[in-house]
N, C-alpha and C positions, 0 to 999 in steps of 0.2 A: 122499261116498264116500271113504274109504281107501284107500291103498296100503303095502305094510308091502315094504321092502329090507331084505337082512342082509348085513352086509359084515362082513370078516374081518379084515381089518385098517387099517390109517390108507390106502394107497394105493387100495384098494377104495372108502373113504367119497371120497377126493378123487376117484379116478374116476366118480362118482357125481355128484360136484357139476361135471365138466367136463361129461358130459353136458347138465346144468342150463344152461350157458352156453351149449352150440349154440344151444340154442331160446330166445337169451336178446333181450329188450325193453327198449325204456327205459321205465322208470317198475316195474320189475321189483322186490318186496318178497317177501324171502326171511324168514321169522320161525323162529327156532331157540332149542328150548328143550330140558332135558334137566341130568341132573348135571353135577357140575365131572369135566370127565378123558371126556365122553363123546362129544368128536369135532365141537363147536362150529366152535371155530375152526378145525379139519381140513376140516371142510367148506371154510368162509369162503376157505382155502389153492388147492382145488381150483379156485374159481369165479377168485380171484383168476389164479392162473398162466393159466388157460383165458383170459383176457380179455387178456394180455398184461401182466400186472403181474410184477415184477419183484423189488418189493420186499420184505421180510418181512415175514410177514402174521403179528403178535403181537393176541393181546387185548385192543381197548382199555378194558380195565376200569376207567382210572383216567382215563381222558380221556375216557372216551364215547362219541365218535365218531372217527373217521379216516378220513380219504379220501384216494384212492386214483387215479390216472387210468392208463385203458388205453384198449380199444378204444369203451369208457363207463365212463364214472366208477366205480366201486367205494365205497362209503358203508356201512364195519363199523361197526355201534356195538354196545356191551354196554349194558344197561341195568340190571345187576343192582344197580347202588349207588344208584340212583336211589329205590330202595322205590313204584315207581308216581309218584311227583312229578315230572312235566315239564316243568314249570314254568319258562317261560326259558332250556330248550336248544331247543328250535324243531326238533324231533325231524320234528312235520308238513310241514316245509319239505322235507325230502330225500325225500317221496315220489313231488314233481311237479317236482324236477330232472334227468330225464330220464338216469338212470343208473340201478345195480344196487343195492340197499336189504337190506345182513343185516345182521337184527337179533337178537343174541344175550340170553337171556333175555325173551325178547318177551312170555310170559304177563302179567311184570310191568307192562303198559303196553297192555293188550288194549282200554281203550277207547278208546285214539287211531288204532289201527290201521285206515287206510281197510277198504271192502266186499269189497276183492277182495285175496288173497295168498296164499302156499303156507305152512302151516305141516307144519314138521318135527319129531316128536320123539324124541331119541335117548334111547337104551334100552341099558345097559352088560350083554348077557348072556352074558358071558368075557372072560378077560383081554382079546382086541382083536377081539372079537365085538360087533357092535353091531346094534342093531335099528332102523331110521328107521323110523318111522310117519308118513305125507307125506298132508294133506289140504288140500285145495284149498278156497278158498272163492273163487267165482265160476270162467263158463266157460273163461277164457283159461288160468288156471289147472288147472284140468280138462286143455285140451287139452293144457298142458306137460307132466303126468306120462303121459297117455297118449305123446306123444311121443318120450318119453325111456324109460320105464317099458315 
């Protein structure tokens, strides 16, 4: 099943994503994909401040990964430079460290990603018009967007 949100602008997508955090788990895998400029890390912003993080939440496109501690760890990583090689960043490791898992560019990397996770993908339709299309794979998942949704 699908679910499709449209928000209007950047505080809309983060209000979106603090929702996300009420109903939030550990071992929680958020995968986001979608053009450059279309609200990625705006999201990532929203889950981040909802959790108690504090710090600035930038892209880390050149480092990979960053982590983050709040009221559960927070674990951004981009994967777009990677080209699908994962080879010895041990990306598998942050899915059973019992925190919050977005991962930006995630298509790229779709067969290491456990059975269960919410994939989002952002859709630029106006200047700060955006379109999530949010599908769950497995039940926990499910029940998050009914939840929230």
């Amino acid at each position: 099943m699908e679910y499709k949100v449209t928000t209007k602008s950047e505080l809309e997508t983060i209000q979106i994503a603090q929702n996300f955090e009420a109903e939030k788990f550990p071992n929680m895998i958020i995968c986001l994909d979608g053009e450059l400029g279309s609200g990625k890390t705006v999201f990532t912003k929203g889950i981040a401040d909802a959790i108690g993080i504090k710090d600035t939440i930038t892209s880390p496109t050149f480092s990979i990964i960053k982590e983050y501690d709040g009221e559960l760890p927070l674990y951004h990583m981009d994967v777009y430079r990677l080209d699908g090689n994962t080879d010895g960043v041990g990306i598998e490791e942050y899915f059973t460290k019992g925190g919050v898992v977005v991962i930006e560019w995630a298509d790229t990397i779709k067969s290491i990603l456990p059975d269960e996770y919410l994939h989002i993908k952002f859709k630029i339709t106006g200047e700060n018009t955006r379109v999530l299309i949010l599908e769950p794979h497995g039940s926990k998942y499910e029940e998050l967007c009914e939840a929230v949704l």
